[in-house]
N, C-alpha and C positions, 0 to 999 in steps of 0.2 A: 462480465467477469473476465478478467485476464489472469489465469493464473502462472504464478512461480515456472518459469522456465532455465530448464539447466543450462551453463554456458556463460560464454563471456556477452555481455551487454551489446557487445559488437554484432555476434550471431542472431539476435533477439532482431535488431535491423537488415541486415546483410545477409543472413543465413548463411548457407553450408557452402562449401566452394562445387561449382558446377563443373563438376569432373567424375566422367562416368557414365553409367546409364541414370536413367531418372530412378529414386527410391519413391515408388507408389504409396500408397496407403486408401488401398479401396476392398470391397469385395472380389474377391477371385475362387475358383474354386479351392485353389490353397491356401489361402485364406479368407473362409466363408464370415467369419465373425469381425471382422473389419469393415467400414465404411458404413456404421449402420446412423450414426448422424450427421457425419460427415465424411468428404472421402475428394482425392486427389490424384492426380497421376503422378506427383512428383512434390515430396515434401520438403526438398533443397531452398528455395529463396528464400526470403526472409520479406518484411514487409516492406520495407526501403523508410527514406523520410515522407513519400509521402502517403504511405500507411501510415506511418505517427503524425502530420495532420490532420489525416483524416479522423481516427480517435481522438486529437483534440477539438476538432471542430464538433465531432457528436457530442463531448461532452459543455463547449461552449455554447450549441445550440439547446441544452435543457436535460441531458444524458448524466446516467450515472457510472462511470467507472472505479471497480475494487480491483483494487492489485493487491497483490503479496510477494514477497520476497525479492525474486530481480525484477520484476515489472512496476513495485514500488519505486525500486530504483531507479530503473529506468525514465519513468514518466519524470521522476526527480529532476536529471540526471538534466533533461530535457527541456524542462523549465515550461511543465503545464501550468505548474502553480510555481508564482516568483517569492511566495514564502516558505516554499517547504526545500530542504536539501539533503543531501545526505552525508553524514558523517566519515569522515576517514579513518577506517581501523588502523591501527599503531601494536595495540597489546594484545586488545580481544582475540580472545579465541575459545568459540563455543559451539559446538555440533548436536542441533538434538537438544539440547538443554530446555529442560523445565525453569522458566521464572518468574517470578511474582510480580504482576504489573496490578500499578491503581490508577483507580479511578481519578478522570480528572475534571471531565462536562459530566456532571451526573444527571442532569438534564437531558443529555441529547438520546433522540431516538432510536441511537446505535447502540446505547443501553438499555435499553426497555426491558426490563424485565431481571435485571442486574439490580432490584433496590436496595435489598439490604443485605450489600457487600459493596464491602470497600476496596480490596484488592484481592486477588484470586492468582492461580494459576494458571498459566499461558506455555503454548512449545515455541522455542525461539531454533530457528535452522541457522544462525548466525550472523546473517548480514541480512537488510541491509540497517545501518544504523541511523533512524532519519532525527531530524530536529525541524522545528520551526522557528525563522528568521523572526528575533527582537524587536521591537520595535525603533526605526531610530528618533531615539530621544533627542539628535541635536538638529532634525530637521524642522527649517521655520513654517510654520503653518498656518500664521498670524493673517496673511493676505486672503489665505486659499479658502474658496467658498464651501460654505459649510458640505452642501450637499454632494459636492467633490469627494471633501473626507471621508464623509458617509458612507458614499459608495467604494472608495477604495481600503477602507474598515471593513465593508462587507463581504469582500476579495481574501481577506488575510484566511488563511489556515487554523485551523482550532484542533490541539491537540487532544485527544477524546482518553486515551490510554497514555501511561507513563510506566516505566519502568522504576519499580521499587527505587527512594530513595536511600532507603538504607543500607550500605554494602552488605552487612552481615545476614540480611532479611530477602536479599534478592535473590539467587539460585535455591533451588529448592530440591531438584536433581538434575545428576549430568555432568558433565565438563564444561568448567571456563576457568577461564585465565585474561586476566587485565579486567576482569568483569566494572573498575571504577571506571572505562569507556562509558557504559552502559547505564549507571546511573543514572535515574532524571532522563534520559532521554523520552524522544518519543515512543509507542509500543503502537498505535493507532492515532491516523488524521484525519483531519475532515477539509478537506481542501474546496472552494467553491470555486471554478472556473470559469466565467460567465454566466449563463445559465445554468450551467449544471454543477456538481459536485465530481469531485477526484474523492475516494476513500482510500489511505494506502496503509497496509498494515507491517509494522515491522516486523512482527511476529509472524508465524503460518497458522491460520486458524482453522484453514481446512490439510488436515495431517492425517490421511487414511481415517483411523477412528480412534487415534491417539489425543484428539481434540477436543473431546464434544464441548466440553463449558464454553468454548468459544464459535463452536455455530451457530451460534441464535444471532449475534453481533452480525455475523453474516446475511444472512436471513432477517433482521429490523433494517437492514440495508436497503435489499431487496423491496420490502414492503413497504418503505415508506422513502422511497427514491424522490418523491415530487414533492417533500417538503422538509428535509433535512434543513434546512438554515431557518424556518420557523421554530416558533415557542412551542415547549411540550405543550 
């Protein structure tokens, strides 16, 4: 699980500028209740590119990675998956906002237990805004060996959640503005990257406890990590 971190996409790789003393983050006696699962001398770097390697190779060797918010973007951003990207805001503008995303795989096991609802409410923190790449329909593929296809079929992104298509049905509470950005977009993907799965959520599903309808999604993630691109 990677989640949402505040900052520019750049910080996320690069980290903080290394000026100063190191900013720790451990147990001390002034601060006893720090570093109790993890802990540092210095929380300035960032993970460079080849910390983002590395997370693609774990999840190209059979791994599952969920992001939300800038880590969705992120991995986007970055081209773990070559079908998923992310949207350019223009008008959008939503902080916080409650809105209505539907169902789109009603099959897949990142809804398990979602059966009988078709769209529901989601907290949306604004960005980022993803979509899944079309298919190109003018590409020739008369020659190309079936099981080729197959397998780069099996690569494509499958969008799991969708943002209401109807403008007047989509916000529910909250601010926005240019909210027809939004429309139809993605709200949740299922990305397959080698052997494993990217999950990226455009929405924040874990949101203090502003969220719950949408932990479970979290959590079917979780449990059924080693066969998301099987049949329910």
């Amino acid at each position: 699980m990677f989640p949402h971190v505040g900052g520019p996409l750049t910080a996320i790789l690069n980290g903080r500028p290394m000026v100063g003393p190191p900013v720790p983050w451990k147990k001390t006696p002034a601060t006893p209740d720090l570093g109790v699962w993890d802990a540092t001398d210095d929380v300035r770097p960032g993970m460079g590119l080849v910390g983002a390697a590395a997370l693609e190779q774990f999840v190209e060797r059979g791994g599952l990675l969920i992001t939300e918010g800038s880590t969705s973007a992120l991995v986007s951003s970055l081209g773990f998956s070559r079908t998923v990207q992310v949207v350019e805001r223009r008008q959008l503008r939503a902080q916080g906002s409650i809105v209505r995303v539907q169902e789109v795989a009603k099959l897949s096991p990142l809804l398990y237990g979602y059966d009988d609802v078709s769209a529901f409410p989601a907290y949306f923190g604004g960005d980022p805004v993803l979509t899944v790449v079309p298919r190109d329909t003018l590409d020739v593929t008369a020659d190309v060996d079936s099981a080729v296809l197959k397998q780069a079929e099996a690569q494509r992104a499958k969008v799991i959640l969708r943002y209401y298509p109807k403008p007047d049905s989509l916000l529910l509470s909250g601010l926005m503005a240019g909210g027809p950005e939004l429309i139809g977009k993605a709200a949740l993907v299922d990305a397959p990257v080698g052997k494993g799965h990217l999950v990226l959520f455009g929405i924040r599903p874990l949101w203090r406890w502003e969220s719950q309808g949408t932990f479970a999604i979290v959590l079917n993630a979780m449990a059924n990590w080693d066969h998301l691109g099987q049949s329910p």
